[in-house]
C-alpha positions as CSV (number, residue, x, y, z in Angstrom):
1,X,-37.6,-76.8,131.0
2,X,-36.6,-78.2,127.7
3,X,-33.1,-78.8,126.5
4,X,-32.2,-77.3,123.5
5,X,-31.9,-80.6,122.2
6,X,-35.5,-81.2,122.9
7,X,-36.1,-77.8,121.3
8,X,-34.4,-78.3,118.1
9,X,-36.6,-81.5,117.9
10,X,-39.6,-80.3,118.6
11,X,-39.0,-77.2,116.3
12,X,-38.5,-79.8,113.0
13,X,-41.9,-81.3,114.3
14,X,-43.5,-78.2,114.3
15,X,-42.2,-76.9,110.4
16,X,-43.0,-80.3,109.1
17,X,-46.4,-79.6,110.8
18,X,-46.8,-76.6,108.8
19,X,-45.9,-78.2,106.0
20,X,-48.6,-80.9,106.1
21,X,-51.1,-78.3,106.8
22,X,-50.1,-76.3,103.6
23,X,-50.3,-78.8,101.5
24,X,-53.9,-80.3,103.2
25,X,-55.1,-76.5,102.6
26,X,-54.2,-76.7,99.3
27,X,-56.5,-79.9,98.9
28,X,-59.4,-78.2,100.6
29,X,-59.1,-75.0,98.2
30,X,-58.9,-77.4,95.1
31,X,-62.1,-79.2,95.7
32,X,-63.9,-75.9,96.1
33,X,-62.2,-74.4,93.0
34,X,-62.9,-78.3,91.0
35,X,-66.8,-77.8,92.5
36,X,-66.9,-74.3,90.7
37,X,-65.0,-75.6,87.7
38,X,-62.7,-72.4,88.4
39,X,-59.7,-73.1,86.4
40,X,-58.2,-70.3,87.3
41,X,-58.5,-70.8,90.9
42,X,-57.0,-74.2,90.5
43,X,-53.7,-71.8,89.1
44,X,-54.1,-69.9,92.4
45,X,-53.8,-73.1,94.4
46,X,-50.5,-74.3,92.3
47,X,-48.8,-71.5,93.2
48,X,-49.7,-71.7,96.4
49,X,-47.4,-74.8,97.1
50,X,-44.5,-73.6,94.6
51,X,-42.3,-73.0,97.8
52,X,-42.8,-76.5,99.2
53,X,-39.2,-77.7,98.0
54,X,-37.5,-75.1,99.9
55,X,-39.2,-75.3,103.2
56,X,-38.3,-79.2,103.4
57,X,-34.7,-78.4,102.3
58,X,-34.3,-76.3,105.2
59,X,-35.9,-78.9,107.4
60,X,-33.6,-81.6,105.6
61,X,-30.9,-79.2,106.4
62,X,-32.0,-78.5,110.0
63,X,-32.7,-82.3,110.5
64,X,-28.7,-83.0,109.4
65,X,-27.6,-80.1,112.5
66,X,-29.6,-81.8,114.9
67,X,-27.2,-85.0,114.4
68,X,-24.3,-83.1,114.1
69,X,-24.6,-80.7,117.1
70,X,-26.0,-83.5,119.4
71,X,-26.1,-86.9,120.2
72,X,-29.5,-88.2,119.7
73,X,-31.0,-91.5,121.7
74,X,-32.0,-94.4,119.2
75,X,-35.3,-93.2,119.9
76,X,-35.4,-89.3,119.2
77,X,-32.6,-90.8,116.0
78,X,-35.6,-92.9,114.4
79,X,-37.6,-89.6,115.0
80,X,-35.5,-87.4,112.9
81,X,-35.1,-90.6,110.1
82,X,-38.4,-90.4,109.9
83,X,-38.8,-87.0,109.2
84,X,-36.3,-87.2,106.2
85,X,-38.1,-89.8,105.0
86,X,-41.7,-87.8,105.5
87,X,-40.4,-84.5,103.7
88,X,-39.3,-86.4,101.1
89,X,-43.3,-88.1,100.8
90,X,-44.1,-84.5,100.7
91,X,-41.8,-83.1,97.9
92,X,-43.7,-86.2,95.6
93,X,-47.5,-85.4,97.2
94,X,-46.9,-81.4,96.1
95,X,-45.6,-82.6,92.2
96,X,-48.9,-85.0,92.2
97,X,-50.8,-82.0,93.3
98,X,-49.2,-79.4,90.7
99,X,-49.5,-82.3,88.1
100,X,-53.4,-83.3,89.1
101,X,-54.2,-79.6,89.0
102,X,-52.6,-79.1,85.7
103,X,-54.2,-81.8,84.2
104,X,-58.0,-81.0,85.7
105,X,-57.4,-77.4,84.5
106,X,-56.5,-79.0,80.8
107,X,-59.8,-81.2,80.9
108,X,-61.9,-78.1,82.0
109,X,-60.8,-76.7,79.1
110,X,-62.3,-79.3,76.9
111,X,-66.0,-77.9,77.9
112,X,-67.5,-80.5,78.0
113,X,-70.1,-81.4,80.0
114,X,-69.6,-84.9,80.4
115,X,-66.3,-84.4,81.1
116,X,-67.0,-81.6,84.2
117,X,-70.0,-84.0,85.5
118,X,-67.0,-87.1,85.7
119,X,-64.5,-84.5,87.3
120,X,-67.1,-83.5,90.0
121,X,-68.3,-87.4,90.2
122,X,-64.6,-88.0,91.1
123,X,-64.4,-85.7,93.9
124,X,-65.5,-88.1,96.6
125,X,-61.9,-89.1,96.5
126,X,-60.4,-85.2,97.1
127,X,-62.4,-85.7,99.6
128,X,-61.1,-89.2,101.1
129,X,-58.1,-87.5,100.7
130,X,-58.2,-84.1,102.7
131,X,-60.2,-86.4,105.7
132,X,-56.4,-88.3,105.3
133,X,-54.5,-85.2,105.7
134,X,-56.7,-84.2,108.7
135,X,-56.1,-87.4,110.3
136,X,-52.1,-87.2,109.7
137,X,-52.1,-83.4,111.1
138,X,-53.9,-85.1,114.1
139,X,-51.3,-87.9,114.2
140,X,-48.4,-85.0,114.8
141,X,-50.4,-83.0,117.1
142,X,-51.4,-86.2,119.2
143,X,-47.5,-87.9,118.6
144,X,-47.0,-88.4,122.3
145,X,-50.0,-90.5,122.4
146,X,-49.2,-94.3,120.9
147,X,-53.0,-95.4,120.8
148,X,-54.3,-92.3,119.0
149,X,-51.8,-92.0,116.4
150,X,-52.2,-96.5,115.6
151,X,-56.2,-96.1,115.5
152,X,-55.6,-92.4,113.4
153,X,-53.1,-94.4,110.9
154,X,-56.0,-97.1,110.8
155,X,-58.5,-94.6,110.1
156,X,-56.5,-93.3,107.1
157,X,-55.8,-96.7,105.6
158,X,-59.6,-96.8,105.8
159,X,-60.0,-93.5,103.4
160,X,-57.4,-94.9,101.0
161,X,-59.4,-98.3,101.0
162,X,-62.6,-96.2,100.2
163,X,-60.5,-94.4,97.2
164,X,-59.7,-97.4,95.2
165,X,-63.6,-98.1,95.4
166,X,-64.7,-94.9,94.0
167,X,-62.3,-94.8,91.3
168,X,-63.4,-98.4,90.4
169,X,-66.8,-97.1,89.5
170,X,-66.1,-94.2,88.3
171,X,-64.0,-96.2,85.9
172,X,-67.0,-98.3,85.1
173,X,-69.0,-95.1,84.0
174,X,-66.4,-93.2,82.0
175,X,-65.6,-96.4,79.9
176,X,-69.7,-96.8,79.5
177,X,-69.3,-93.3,78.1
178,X,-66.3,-93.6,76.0
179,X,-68.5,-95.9,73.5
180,X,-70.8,-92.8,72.6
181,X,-68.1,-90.3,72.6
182,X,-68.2,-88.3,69.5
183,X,-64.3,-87.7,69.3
184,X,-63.3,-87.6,73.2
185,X,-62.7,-91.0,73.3
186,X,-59.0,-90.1,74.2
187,X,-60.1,-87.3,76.3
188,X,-62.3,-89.5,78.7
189,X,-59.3,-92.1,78.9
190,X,-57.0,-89.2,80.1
191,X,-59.2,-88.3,82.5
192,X,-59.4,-91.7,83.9
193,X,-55.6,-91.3,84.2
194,X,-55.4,-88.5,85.6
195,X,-58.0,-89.2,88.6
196,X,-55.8,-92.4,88.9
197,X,-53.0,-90.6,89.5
198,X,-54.7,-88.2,92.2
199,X,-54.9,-91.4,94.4
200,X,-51.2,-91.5,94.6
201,X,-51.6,-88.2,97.1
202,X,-53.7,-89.9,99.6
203,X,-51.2,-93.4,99.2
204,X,-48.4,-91.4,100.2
205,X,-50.3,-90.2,103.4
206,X,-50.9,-93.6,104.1
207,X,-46.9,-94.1,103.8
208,X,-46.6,-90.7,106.0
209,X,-48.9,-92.5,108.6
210,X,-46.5,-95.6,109.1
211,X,-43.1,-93.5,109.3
212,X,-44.9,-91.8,112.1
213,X,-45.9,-95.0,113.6
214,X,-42.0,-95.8,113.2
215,X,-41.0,-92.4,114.7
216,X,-43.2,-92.8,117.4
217,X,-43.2,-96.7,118.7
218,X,-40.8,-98.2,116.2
219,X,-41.0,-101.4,113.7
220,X,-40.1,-101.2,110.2
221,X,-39.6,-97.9,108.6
């Protein structure tokens, strides 16, 4: 039977679960909506993760009762460190969401078709990303495990490896394209900005991956 100090932990695991598994649904509705080139879709998906800053407030909150109602052990303390540290990632990955979104819905607006063939030619990274998110949900539902969670932390370094590669060509063919643009020129470099700035979402899980390393077996957080 658990104490209720184990339950109090394992209830901040469990909301910061939810969390990550809001925001990696969001991801997975964005791609279909950025496939479509439904921009008004991609509203429905911002507003979807409008709440995030409350939810990890009250587990910030929650997390701060937990150390003053109990004593934790130096290993359940670097737990609930971590957890600050890993709603905190999450605040920044929802504003890079609500900003990516933004902006994609701005370049769809453009109507161009160059512009929609680069967005969908960049998509290979949304989806680097939402196999990173699946891999860190799997990292909190297999936390007990040491050697899952170090090969699953591996696995997402991997998919933010293969990001930086995609974007390099991609980069290579917008800036091919910008020489004939008739007058997009700026829109094309905005739109190599923009994806740019998408990869900061799947950078952050790699961050996420190592403070549950640290939560887990230790090291540096």
């Amino acid at each position: 039977m658990l104490t209720q100090y184990q339950e109090a932990r394992h209830e901040v695991r469990d909301q910061v679960l939810e969390v990550i598994q809001t925001l990696a649904q969001a991801n997975e509705n964005a791609l279909k909506a950025l496939e479509s080139s439904d921009a008004q879709e991609l509203e429905e998906v911002r507003k979807s993760i409008k709440h995030i800053g409350q939810v990890t407030e009250k587990i910030d909150n929650e997390i701060v009762l937990v150390f003053a109602r109990y004593t934790p052990e130096a290993k359940d303390l670097r737990e609930m460190v971590s957890y600050l540290k890993i709603t905190s990632a999450f605040n920044r990955i929802k504003t890079n969401i609500n900003n990516y979104l933004k902006n994609m819905q701005s370049m769809l607006a453009e109507d161009d078709a160059n512009i929609v063939q680069f967005i969908k030619d960049s998509l290979s990274i949304n989806r680097c990303t939402i196999n990173a998110f699946n891999k860190t949900i799997e990292m909190f539902e297999t936390f007990d495990d040491n050697d899952k969670i170090k090969q699953l932390a591996i696995e997402i370094d991997v998919e933010y490896a293969k990001t930086d590669d995609i974007y390099a060509l991609l980069e290579k063919s917008v800036i091919q394209k910008m020489g004939e643009a008739d007058g997009l020129a700026e829109e094309y470099f905005n739109l190599l900005k923009y994806i740019r700035k998408n990869l900061k979402i799947v950078d952050r899980l790699d961050s996420i991956a190592q403070r549950i390393i640290f939560a887990r077996i230790g090291g540096k957080l």
